[in-house]
C-alpha positions in Angstrom: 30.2 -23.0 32.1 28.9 -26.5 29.8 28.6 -29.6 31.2 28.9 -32.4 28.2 27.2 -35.9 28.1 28.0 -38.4 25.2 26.3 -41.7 24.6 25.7 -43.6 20.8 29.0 -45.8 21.8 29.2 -49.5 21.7 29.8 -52.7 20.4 29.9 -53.2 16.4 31.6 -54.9 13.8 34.6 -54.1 11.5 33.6 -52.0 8.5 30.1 -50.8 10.6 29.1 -47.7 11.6 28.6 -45.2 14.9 27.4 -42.1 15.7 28.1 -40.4 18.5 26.2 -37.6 20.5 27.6 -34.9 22.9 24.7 -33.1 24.3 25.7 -29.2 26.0 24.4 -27.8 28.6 24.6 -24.5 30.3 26.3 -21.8 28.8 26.3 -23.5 24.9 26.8 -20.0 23.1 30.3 -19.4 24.9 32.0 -22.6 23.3 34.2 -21.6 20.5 35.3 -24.5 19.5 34.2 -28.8 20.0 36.1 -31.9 19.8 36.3 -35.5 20.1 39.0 -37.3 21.5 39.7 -41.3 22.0 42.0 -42.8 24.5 42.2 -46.9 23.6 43.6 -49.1 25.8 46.5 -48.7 27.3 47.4 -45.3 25.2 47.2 -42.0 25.4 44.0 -39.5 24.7 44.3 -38.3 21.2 42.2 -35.4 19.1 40.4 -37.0 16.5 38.4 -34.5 15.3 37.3 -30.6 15.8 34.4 -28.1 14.9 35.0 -24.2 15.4 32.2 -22.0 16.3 31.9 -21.2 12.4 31.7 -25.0 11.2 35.5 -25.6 10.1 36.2 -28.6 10.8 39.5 -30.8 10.9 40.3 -34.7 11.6 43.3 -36.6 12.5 44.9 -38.6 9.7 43.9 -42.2 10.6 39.9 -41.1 10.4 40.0 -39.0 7.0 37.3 -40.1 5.0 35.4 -41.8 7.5 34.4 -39.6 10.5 32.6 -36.6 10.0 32.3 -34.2 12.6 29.1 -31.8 12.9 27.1 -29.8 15.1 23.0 -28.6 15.8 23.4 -25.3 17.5 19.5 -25.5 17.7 19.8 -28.5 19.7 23.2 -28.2 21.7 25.1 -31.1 20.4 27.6 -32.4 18.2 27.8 -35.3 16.4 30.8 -37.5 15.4 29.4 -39.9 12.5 31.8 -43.0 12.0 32.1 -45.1 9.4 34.4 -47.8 7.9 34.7 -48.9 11.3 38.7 -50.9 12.1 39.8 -52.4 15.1 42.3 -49.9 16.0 39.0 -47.4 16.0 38.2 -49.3 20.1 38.5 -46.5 22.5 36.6 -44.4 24.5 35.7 -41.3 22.8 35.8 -38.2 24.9 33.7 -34.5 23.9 35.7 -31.5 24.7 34.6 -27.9 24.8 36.5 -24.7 24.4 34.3 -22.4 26.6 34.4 -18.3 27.0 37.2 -15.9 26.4 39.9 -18.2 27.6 38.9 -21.7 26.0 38.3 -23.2 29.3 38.6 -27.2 28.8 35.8 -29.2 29.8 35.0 -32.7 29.3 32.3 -35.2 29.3 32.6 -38.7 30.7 33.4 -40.6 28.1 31.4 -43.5 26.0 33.2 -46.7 25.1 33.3 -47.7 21.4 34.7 -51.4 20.5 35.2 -52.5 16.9 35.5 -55.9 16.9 37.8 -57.6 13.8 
């Protein structure tokens, strides 16, 4: 099993930039597959972007261009770089891991990002 821990969330302005860390530990060589996630306020969770074991990557619509999605299998993590910040970026960003031969969710705890207009 993994257990996930994010942090490199917080406060900045419109147009700024945020990079987030999700740090693995445990069983790192079973995950197939990484994501981020945001839920903002008062809406539901939603994939922003996703890594595969092999380095493909993809990104929802609204953060084309902006985010960029990587990982350091030397050092467990993944990385979601954010630029361009916009308002409707405020939410807290969730790392999800698809683990072992039956992509087993897990989750880390969550770090709050607010992108203030």
């Amino acid at each position: 099993q993994v257990q996930l821990v994010e942090s490199g969330g917080g406060l900045v302005q419109a147009g700024g930039s945020l990079r987030l860390s999700c740090v693995a530990s445990g069983s790192f060589f079973a995950i197939n597959a990484m994501r981020w996630y945001r839920q903002p306020p008062g809406k539901q969770r939603e994939l922003v972007a996703g890594i595969t074991r092999g380095g493909t990557t993809n990104y929802v619509d609204s953060v084309k261009g902006r985010f960029t999605i990587s990982r350091d299998n030397a050092k467990n993590t993944v990385y979601l770089q954010m630029n361009s910040l916009k308002a409707e970026d405020t939410a807290v960003y969730y790392c999800n891991a698809a683990w072992g031969r039956n992509d087993l969710d897990f989750w880390g705890q969550g770090t709050q990002v607010t992108v203030s207009s």
